[in-house]
DRENZAKOL-658775 format. One line per 10 residues: number of its first residue (from 0); their letters; for each residue x, y, z of C-alpha. Coordinates in nm, 4 decimals. Example, Ala and Ser with C-alpha at 12.3 -4.5 7.8 and 13.67 -1.06 7.14 Angstrom:
# DRENZAKOL-658775
0 = AS = 1.2300/-0.4500/0.7800 | 1.3670/-0.1060/0.7140
This chain:
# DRENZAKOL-658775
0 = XXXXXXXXXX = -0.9536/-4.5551/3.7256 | -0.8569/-4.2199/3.8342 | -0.7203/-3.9585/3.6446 | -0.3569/-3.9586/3.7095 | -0.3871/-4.3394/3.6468 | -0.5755/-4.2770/3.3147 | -0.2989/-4.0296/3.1788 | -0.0020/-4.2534/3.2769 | -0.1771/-4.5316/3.1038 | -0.1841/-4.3520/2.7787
10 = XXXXXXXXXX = 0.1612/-4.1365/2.7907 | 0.3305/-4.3751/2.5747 | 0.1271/-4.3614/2.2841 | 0.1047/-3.9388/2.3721 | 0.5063/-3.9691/2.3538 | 0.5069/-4.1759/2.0390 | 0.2543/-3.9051/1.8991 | 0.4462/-3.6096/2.0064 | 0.7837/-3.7418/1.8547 | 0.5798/-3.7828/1.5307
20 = XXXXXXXXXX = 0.5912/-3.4125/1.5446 | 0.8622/-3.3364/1.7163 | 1.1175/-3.5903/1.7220 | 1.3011/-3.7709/1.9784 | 1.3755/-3.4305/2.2238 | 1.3046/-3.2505/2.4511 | 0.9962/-3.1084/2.3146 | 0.8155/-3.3767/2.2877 | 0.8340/-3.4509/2.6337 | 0.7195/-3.0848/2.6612
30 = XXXXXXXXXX = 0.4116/-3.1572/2.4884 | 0.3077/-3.4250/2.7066 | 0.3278/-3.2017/2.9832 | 0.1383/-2.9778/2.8521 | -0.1492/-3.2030/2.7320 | -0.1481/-3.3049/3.1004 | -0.1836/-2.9775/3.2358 | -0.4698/-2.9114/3.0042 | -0.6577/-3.3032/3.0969 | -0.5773/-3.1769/3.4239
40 = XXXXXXXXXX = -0.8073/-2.8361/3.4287 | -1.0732/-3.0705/3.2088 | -1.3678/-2.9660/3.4331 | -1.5006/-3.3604/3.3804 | -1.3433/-3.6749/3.2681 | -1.3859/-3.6654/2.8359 | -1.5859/-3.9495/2.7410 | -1.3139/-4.0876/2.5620 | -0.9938/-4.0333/2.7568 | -0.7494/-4.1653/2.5297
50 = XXXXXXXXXX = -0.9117/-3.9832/2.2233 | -0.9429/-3.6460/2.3726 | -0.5412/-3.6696/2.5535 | -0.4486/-3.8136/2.1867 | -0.6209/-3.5058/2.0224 | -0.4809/-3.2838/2.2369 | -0.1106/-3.3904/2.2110 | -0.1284/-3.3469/1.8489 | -0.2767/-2.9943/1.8751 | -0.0550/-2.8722/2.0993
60 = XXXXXXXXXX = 0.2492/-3.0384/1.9096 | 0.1293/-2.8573/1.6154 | 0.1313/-2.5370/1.8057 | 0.4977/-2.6144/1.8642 | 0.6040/-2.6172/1.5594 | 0.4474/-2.3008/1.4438 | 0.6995/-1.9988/1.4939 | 0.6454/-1.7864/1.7780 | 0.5248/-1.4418/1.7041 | 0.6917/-1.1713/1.8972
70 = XXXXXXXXXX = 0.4699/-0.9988/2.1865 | 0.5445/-0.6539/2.0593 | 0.5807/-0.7095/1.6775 | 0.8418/-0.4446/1.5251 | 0.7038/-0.1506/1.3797 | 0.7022/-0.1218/0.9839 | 0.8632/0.1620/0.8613 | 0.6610/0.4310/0.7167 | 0.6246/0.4375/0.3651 | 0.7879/0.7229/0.1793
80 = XXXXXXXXXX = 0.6096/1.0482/0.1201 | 0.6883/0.9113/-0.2585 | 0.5206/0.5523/-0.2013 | 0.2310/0.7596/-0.0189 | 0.1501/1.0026/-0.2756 | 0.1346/0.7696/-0.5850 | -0.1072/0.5134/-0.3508 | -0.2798/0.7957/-0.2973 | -0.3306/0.8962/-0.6671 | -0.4029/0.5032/-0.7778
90 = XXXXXXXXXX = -0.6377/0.4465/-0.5495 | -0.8805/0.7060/-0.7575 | -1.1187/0.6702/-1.0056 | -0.9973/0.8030/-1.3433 | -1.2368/1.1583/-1.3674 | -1.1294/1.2351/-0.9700 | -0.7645/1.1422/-1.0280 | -0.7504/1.3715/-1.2848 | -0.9410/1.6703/-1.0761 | -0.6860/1.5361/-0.8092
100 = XXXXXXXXXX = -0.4015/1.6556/-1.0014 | -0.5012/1.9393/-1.1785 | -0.6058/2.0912/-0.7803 | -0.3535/1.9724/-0.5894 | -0.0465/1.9445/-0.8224 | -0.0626/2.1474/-1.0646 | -0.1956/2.4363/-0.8054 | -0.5112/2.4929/-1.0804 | -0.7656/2.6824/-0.9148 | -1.1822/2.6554/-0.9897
110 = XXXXXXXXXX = -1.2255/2.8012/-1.3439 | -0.9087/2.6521/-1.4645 | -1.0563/2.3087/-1.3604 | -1.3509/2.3793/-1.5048 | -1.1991/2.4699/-1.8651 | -0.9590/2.1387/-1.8308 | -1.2621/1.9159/-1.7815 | -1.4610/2.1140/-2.0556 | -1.7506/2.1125/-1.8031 | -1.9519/2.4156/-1.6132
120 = XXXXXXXXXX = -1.8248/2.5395/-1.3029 | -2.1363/2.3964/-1.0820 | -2.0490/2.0807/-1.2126 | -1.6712/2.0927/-1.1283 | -1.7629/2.2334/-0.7908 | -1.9574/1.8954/-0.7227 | -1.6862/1.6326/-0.8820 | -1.4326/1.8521/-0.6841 | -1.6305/1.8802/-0.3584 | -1.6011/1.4717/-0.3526
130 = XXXXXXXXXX = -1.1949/1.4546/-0.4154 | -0.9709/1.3950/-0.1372 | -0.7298/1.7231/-0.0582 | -0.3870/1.6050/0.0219 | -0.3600/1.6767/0.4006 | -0.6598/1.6188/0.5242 | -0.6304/1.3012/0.7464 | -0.7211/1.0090/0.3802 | -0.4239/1.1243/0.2100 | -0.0497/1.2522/0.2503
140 = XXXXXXXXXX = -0.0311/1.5113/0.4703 | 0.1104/1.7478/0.1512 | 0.1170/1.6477/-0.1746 | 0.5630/1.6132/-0.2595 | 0.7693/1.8887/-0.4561 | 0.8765/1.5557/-0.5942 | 0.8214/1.2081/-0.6644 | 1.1922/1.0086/-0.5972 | 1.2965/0.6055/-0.6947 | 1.2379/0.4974/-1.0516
150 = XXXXXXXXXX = 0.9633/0.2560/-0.9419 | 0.7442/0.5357/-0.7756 | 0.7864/0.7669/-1.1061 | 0.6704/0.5010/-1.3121 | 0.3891/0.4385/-1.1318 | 0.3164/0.7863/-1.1212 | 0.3348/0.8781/-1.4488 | 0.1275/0.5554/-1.5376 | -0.1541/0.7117/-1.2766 | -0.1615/1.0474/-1.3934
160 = XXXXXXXXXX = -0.0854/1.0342/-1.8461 | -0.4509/0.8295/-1.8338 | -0.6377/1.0188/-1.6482 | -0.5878/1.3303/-1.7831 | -0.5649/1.2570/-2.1583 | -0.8797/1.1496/-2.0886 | -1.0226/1.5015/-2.0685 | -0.8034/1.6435/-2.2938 | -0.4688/1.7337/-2.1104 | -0.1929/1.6845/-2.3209
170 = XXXXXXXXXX = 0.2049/1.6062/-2.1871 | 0.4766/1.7578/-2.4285 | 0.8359/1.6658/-2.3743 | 1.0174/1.9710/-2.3685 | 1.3438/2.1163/-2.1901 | 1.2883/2.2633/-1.8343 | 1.5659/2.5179/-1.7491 | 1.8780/2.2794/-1.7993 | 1.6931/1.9438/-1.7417 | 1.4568/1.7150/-1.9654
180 = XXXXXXXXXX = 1.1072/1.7606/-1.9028 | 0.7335/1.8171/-1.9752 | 0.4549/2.0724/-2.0046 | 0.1185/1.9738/-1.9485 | -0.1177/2.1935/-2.1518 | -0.5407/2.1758/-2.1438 | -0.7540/2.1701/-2.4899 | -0.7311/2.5378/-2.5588 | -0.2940/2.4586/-2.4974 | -0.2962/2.6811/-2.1943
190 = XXXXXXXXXX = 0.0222/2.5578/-1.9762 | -0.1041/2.3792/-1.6665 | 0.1995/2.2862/-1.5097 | 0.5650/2.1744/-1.5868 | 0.7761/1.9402/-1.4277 | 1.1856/1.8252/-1.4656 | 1.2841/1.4876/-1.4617 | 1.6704/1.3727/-1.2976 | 1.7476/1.1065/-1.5452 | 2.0354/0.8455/-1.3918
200 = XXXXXXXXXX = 2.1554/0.5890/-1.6894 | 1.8768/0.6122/-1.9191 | 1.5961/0.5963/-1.6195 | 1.3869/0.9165/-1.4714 | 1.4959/0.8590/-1.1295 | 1.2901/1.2354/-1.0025 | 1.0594/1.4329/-1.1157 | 1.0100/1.7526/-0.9756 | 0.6774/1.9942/-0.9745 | 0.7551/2.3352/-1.0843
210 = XXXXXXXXXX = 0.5617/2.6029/-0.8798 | 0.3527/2.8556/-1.0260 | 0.4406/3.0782/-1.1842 | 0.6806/2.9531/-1.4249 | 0.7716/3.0612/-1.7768 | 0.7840/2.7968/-2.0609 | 0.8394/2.8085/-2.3962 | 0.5331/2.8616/-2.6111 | 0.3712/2.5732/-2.8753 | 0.5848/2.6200/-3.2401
220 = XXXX = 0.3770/2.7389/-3.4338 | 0.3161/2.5636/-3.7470 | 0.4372/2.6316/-4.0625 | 0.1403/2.8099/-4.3072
């Protein structure tokens, strides 16, 4: 037996296999065309016709059902500079997030690091030599005036309060020209940085990086 004959012997049971699958349409006729095209390129009879052309119908009636991936898949948008910074900033240890943000947001140059950390200035060098600098090609290309959406101020806040209370860096509410905000002040209370927050029905929806220098009101003093 040839193997035209073969095939034509088993396409009813490949038909009743295929509309398993497929059901009673024209697809299932496809997929018996296709199984013959590939028995066809079969380079030798299978040792088991009827197993390998029952196989095959199956597989390729699984295939069928399967939704078709595009060729050219649509591009995903771009995540915010927003999104980007604060994945940025979580994706740090605790010690280099918080070298992270005293460099690059609050604008702190070397000693002022060094004085945050409570460390010498050969050690900051070395913590700060293996931080990431926004903008150069594993980060955002510039670290955002501001962080937008109440999600990615949330997560932002929740990545940076940690990291630097844990060497010491304290975050004071406190007015900000005519909007809520903070100060951010090291161990000796020397004002690192401030920042405003846009508050929308009880929510920070912004909060926005004040550049140096600013003027903020100093620490009460407590009462003798």
């Amino acid at each position: 037996m040839n193997r035209i004959e073969e095939f034509e012997q088993a396409r009813p049971l490949l038909l009743s296999i295929a509309r398993r699958f497929l059901g009673r349409g024209h697809k299932a006729e496809d997929a018996v065309h296709e199984t013959w095209l590939c028995y066809e390129t079969q380079p030798a009879q299978a040792p088991s016709d009827r197993a390998f052309l029952s196989a095959t119908v199956a597989r390729i009636s699984l295939d069928m059902l399967q939704p078709r991936r595009p060729e050219h898949p649509p591009p995903q948008p771009a995540p915010s500079p927003s999104a980007a910074a604060v994945a940025l900033l979580e994706g740090l240890p605790p010690l280099e997030r918080a070298v992270f943000v005293l460099r690059e947001i609050f604008g702190c140059g070397p000693p002022e690091i060094a004085a945050a950390l409570g460390r010498t200035q050969a050690a900051c060098d070395r913590l700060a030599a293996a931080v990431p600098r926004a903008g150069d090609g594993r980060g955002t290309n510039r670290w955002p005036g501001r962080i937008e959406g109440a999600e990615a101020v949330a997560r932002a806040l929740a990545a940076i309060g940690p990291s630097l209370t844990r060497i010491a860096v304290t975050m004071e509410p406190q007015q900000v020209g005519r909007r809520p905000g903070a100060v951010f002040r090291d161990r000796e209370g020397t004002v690192l940085c401030a920042l405003a927050f846009d508050v929308l029905e009880g929510r920070i929806q912004t909060i926005r990086w004040l550049t140096r220098p600013y003027t903020c009101p100093s620490r009460p003093t407590p009462a003798p």
